[in-house]
C-alpha positions in Angstrom: 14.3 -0.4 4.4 14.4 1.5 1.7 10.7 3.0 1.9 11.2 4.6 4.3 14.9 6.0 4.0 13.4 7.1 0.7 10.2 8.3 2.1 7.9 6.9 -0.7 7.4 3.9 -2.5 9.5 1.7 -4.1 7.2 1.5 -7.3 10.5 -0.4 -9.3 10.4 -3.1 -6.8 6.7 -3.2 -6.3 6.0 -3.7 -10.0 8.6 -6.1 -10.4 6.7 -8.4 -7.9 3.3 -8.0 -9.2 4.6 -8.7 -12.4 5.6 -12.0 -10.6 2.3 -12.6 -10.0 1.2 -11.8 -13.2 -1.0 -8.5 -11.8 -0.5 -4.9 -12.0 -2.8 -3.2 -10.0 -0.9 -0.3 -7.9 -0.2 -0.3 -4.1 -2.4 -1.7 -1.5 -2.7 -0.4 2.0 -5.2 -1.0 5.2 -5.9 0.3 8.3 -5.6 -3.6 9.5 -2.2 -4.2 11.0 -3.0 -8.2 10.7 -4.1 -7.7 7.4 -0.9 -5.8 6.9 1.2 -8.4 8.0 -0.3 -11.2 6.3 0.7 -9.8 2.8 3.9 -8.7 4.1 4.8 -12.2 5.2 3.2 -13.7 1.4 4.9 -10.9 -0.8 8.1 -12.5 1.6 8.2 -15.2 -0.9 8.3 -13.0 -3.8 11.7 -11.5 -2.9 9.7 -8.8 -1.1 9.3 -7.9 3.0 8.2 -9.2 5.1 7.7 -5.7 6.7 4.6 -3.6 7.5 5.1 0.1 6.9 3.0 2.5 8.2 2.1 5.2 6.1 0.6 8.4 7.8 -1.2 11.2 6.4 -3.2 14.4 7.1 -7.0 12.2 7.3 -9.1 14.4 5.7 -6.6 15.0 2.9 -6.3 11.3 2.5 -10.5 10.9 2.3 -10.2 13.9 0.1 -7.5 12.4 -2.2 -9.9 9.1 -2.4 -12.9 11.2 -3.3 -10.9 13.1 -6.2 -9.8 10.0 -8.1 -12.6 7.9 -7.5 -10.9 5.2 -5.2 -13.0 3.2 -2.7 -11.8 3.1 0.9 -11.1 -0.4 2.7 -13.1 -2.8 0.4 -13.2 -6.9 1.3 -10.3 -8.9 -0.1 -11.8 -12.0 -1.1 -9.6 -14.8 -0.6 -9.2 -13.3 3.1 -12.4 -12.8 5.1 -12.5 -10.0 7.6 -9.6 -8.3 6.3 -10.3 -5.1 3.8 -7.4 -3.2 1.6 -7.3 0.1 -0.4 -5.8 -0.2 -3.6 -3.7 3.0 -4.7 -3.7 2.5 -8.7 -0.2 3.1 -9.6 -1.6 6.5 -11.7 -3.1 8.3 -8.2 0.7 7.2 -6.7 1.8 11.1 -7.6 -0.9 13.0 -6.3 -0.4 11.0 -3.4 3.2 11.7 -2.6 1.8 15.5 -2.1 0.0 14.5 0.9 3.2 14.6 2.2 2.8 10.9 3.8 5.4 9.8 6.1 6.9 6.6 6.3 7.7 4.6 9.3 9.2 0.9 10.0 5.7 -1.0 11.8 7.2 -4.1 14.4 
């Protein structure tokens, strides 16, 4: 899986598919593993996963990297009650990769 031999994201691949979908928000991620798998198995029939990585970093510096560019933390998804995402604007996606995150297959 290339995320994770790479040890960042695949933003090529991932806005190829949203442009699929006609959508070009960023990344998503949540701290809901069946959340998590859900879209992994949908984006499945974009050409994409399905696979869940897991993506960890330092906590406070994530909170801290939310706080600095003004990104909310696990909001609702609509069309999926219960289940709540973080959406990583593709712009933040630098700053991010120097939290050092590390990237890890998820069964």
């Amino acid at each position: 899986m290339e995320i994770v031999a790479r040890q960042s994201f695949d933003l090529e691949r991932i806005v190829n598919n949203q442009q699929l979908r006609g959508k070009m928000d960023g990344v998503y991620v949540t701290t809901q593993l069946e959340t998590a798998r859900y879209f992994a198995d949908l984006s499945s029939r974009y050409g994409l996963g399905p696979a869940v990585v897991r993506v960890t970093v330092e906590k406070e510096l994530f909170f801290e990297f939310l706080v600095k560019n003004g990104i909310p933390f696990e909001t609702p998804v609509d069309r999926r009650p219960g289940a709540t995402e973080t959406l990583l604007p593709f712009a933040s996606l630098p700053r991010f990769q120097t939290l050092s995150p590390v990237f890890m297959h998820q069964e």
